[in-house]
C-alpha positions in Angstrom: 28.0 78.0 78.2 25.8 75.3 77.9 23.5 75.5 75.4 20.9 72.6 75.9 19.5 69.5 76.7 17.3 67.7 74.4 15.6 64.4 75.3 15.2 61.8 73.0 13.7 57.9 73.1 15.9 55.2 72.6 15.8 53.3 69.3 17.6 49.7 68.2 18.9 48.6 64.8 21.5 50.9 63.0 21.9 53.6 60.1 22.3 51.4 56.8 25.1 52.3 55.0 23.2 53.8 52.4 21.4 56.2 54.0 25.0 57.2 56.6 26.8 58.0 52.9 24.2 60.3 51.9 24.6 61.8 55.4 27.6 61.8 55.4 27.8 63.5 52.1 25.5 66.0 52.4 26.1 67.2 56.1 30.0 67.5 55.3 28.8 70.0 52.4 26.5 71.7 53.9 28.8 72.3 56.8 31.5 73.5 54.7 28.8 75.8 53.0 28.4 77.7 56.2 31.7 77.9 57.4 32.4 79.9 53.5 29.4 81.9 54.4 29.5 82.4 58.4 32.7 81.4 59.7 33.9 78.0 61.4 31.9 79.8 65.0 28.9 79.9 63.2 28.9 76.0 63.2 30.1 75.4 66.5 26.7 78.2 67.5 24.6 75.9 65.4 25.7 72.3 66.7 25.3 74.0 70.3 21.8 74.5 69.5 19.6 71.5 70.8 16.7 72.8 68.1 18.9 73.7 64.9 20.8 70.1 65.6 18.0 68.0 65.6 16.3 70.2 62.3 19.8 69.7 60.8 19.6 65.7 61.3 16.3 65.8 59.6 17.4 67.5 57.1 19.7 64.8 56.8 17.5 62.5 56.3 17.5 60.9 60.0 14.4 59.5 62.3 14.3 62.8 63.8 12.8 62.1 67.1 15.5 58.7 68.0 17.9 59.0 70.1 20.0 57.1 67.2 20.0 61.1 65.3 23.1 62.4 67.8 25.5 59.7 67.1 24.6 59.1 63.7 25.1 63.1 62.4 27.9 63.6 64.7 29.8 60.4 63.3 28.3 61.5 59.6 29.9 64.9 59.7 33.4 63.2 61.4 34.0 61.3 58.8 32.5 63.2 56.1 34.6 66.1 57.3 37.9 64.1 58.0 39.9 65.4 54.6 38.8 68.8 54.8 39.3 69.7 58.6 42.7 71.2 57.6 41.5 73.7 54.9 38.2 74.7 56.8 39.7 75.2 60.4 37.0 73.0 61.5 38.1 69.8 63.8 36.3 67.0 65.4 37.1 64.4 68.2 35.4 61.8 69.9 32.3 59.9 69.0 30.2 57.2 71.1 31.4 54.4 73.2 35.0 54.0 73.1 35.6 56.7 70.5 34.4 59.3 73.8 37.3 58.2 76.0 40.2 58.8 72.6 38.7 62.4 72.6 41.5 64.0 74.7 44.1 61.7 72.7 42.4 62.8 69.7 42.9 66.6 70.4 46.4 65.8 70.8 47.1 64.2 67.3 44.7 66.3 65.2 46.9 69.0 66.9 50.3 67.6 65.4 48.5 66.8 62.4 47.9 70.2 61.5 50.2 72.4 63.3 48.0 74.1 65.5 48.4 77.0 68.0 45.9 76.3 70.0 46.2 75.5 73.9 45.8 71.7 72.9 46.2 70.8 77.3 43.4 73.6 77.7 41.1 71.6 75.5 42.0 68.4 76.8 41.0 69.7 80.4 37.7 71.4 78.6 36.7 68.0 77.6 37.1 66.2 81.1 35.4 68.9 82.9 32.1 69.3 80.5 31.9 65.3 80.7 32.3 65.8 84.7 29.5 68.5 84.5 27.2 66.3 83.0 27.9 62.9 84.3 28.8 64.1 88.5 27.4 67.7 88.9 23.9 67.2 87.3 22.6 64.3 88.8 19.5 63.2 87.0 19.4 59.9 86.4 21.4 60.0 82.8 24.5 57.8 82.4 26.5 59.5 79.4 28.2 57.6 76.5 28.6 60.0 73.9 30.9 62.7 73.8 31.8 64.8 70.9 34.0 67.9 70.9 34.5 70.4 67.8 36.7 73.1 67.7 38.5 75.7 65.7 41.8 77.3 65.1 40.8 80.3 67.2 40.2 78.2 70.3 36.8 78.2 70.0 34.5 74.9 71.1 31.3 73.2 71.2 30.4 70.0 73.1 27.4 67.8 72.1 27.3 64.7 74.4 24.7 62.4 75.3 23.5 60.4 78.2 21.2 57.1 78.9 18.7 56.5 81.3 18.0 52.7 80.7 14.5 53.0 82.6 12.3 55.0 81.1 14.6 54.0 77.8 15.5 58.0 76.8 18.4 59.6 76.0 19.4 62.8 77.1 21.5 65.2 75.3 23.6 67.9 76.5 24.9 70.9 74.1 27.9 72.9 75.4 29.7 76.3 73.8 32.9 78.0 74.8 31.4 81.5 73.6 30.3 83.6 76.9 31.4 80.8 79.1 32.8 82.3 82.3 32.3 79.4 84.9 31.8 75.7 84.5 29.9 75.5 88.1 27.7 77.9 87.9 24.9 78.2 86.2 26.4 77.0 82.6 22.9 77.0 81.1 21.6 78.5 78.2 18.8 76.6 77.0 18.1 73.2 78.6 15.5 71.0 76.6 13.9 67.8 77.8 11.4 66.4 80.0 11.5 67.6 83.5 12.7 65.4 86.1 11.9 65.3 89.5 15.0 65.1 92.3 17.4 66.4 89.7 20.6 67.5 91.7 22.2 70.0 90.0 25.5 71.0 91.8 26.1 73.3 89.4 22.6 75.8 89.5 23.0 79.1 91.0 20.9 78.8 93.9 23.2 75.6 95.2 26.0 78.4 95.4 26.3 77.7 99.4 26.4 74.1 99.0 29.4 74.2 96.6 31.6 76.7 98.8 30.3 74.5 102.1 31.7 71.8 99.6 35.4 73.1 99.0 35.2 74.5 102.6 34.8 71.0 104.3 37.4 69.4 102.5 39.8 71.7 104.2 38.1 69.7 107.6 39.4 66.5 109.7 38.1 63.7 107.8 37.5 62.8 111.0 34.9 65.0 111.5 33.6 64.4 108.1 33.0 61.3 108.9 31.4 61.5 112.1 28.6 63.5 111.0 28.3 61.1 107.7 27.6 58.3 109.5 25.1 59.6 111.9 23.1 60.5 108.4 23.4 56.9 107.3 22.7 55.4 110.9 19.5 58.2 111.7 18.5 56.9 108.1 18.3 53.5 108.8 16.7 54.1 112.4 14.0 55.6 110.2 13.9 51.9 108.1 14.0 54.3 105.2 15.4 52.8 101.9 19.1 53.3 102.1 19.0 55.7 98.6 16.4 58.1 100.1 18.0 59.8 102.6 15.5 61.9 103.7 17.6 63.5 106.9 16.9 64.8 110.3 13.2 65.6 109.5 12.5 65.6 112.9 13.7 68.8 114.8 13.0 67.1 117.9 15.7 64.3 117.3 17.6 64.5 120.6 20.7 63.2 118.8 20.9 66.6 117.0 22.5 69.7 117.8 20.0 73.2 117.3 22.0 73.5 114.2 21.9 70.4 113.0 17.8 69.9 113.7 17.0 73.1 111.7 18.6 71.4 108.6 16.4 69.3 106.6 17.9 68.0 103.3 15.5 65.5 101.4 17.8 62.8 99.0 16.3 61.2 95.9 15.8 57.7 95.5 18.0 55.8 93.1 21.3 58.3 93.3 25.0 57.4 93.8 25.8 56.9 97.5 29.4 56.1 98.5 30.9 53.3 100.3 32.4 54.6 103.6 35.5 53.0 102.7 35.8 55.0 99.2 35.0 57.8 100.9 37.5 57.3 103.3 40.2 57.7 101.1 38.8 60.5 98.8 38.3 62.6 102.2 41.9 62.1 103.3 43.5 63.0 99.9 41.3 65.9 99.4 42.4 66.6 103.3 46.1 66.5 101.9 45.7 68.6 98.6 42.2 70.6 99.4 40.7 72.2 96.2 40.6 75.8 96.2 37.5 76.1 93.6 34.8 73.9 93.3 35.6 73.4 89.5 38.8 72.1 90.9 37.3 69.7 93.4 34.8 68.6 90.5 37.9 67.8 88.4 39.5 65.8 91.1 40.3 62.3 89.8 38.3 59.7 91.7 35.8 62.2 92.7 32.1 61.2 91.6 28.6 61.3 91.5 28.8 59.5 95.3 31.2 62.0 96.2 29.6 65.2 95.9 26.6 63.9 96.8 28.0 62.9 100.3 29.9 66.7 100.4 26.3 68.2 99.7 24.9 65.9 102.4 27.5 66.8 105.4 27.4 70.6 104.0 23.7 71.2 104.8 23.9 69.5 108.3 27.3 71.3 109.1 27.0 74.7 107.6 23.3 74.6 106.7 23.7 75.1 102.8 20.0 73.3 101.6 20.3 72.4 98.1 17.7 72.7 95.6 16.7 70.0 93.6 15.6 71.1 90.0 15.9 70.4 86.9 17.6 72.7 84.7 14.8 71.9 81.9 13.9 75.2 80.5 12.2 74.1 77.5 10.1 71.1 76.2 11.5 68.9 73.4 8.6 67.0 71.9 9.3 63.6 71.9 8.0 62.3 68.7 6.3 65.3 67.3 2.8 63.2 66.5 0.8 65.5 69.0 2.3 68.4 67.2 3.8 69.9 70.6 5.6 72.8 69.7 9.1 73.9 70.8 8.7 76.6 73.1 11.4 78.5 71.3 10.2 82.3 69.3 9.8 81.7 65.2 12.3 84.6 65.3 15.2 81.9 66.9 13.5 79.0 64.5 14.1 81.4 61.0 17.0 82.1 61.6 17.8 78.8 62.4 16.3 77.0 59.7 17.2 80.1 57.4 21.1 79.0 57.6 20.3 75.5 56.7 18.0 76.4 53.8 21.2 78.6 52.4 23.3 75.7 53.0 21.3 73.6 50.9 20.9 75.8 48.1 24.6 76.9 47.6 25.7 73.2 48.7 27.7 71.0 46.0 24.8 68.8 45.6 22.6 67.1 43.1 19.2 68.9 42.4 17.3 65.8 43.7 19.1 65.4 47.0 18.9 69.4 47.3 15.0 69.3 46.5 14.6 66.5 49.3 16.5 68.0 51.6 14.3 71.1 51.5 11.2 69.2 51.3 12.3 67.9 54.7 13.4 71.1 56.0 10.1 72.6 55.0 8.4 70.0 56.8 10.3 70.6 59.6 9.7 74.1 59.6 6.0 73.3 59.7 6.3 71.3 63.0 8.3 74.3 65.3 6.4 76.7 64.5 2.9 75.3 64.6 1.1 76.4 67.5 
């Protein structure tokens, strides 16, 4: 499932190295603290969680409210990690930037490395298809360039990767877990944090259920056809001298270039989303028209197929067979931003205990000097003090 979404703002400069080596330190043992206490799933339950995370890179001793606090931990406990992956069953891949696209290659050494069982190709694919998710499916706005994947020997995952949005200058972050996760286009939610955004398409919500079969369904049609009804979207939106990413279509019912099916569709685009070229869609129509996907987790997967894409497939599907999306975020709760208004998580002190209960056991049973352990609970305490506040 996923877990959730936290939004964060962006911040220059970088960690000293000072300050990474003492977070690198202290996360690795506090990490190997609670896989002695809890179990390697425990972690991958507690790096899913968008609220325990971000208290854990406090802890840490990291600006807890930059965007800076995801790549930093995740790259902290990597490399703090890296000699004892073998003994604890615990194993990470990936990183930011470049070190996101080695993540499947990564899977596949660490693999050798250690001599695991594991379905190493399953993983690989589990990788991919989370990135897809959250960089074609959920359109809002959120360009992702970290992507970090830790798993155990049992099979089990988590996913914490993080996207851009170079205009309002925050980050977004997505937190994914294998546990309880049945299907990776529908609904894969389980606690989405951030600021809501308005035109969010989210292919993968449970109410756009009819666009996603329309979806699979129309690449089993004549391109063609496709095609046809495509470009009278694009030409009917420039008749209206709209601006060519709204795509605002057929809002009037008494267009006599529609069909009575067509004029009772009305789907409303976004400004500022992926539209393709006719010529790339083109080709992706007639190769999905030679090998059509059966599921629309396989059509997600597709290589080549985007943002653009599926946007175009949602587009023909609610003029053709009248599956209106919804446009919604899938923020279910609010991250506070910076934490000086003292905006609380919405989250029940029950969830924040426990939470912050695991790291304060850490800390205490962690192979640390008394100072850094005092500090580190100082921090946490202060922490503490900001979720629950009301």
């Amino acid at each position: 499932m996923k877990t959730g979404v936290a939004n964060v703002p962006l911040h220059g400069g970088f960690c000293p190295p000072w300050l990474f080596k003492k977070m690198r330190d202290l996360g690795a043992t506090i990490i190997e603290v609670i896989v002695m206490e809890y179990g390697t799933q425990e972690v991958l339950r507690r790096l899913s969680d968008p609220v325990w995370f971000q208290s854990f890179g406090s802890v840490l001793g990291f600006d807890w409210h930059s965007s800076g606090l995801t790549t930093v931990v995740c790259g902290a406990l990597k490399e703090g990690l890296k000699d004892a992956q073998g003994e604890l069953g615990l194993f990470l891949v990936g990183g930011k930037g470049k070190a996101s696209r080695k993540t499947p290659t990564e899977i596949i050494e660490t693999g050798d490395k250690y001599g695991l069982s594991n379905d190493l190709f399953a993983l690989q694919q589990t990788s991919r298809t989370v990135a897809k998710v959250d960089s074609a499916a959920v359109q809002d706005g959120y360009q992702l360039y970290h992507h970090f994947l830790v798993f155990d020997r049992d099979g089990n995952w988590t996913v914490i990767q993080q996207g851009m949005n170079s205009k309002n200058r925050y980050a977004r972050r997505y937190h994914w877990l294998n546990e309880d996760l049945t299907d990776f286009t529908r609904d894969p939610h389980k606690a989405v944090c951030g600021t809501t955004e308005k035109h969010v398409l989210n292919l993968v919500a449970g109410k756009n259920e009819a666009t996603r079969l329309a979806s699979v369904e129309i690449c089993q049609e004549k391109p063609e056809e496709i095609k046809k009804v495509y470009h009278a979207i694009v030409e009917h939106n420039g008749k209206t001298k709209q601006e060519p990413e709204q795509l605002s279509l057929f809002e009037d019912p008494n267009d006599s270039r529609l069909t009575s099916e067509q004029a009772r569709s009305i789907i409303t685009m976004p400004p500022e989303h992926p539209i393709p070229s006719p010529r790339y869609l083109d080709k992706m129509l007639y190769e999905m028209y030679d090998r059509p996907p059966e599921t629309y987790q396989q059509l997600l997967e597709r290589k080549g197929v985007g943002p653009s894409t599926l946007r175009a497939l949602a587009m023909v599907a609610e003029v053709t067979h009248g599956a209106q999306p919804t446009f919604h975020d899938p923020v279910r709760y609010a991250f506070a931003h910076g934490g000086k208004d003292n905006f609380p998580f919405p989250v029940s002190r029950e969830d924040v205990d426990h939470s912050l209960s695991v790291l304060q056991t850490a800390i205490e049973k962690g192979k640390m000097g008394e100072k850094d352990k005092l500090e580190s609970l100082r921090r946490l305490a202060k922490q503490q003090e900001k979720l629950v506040t009301n």
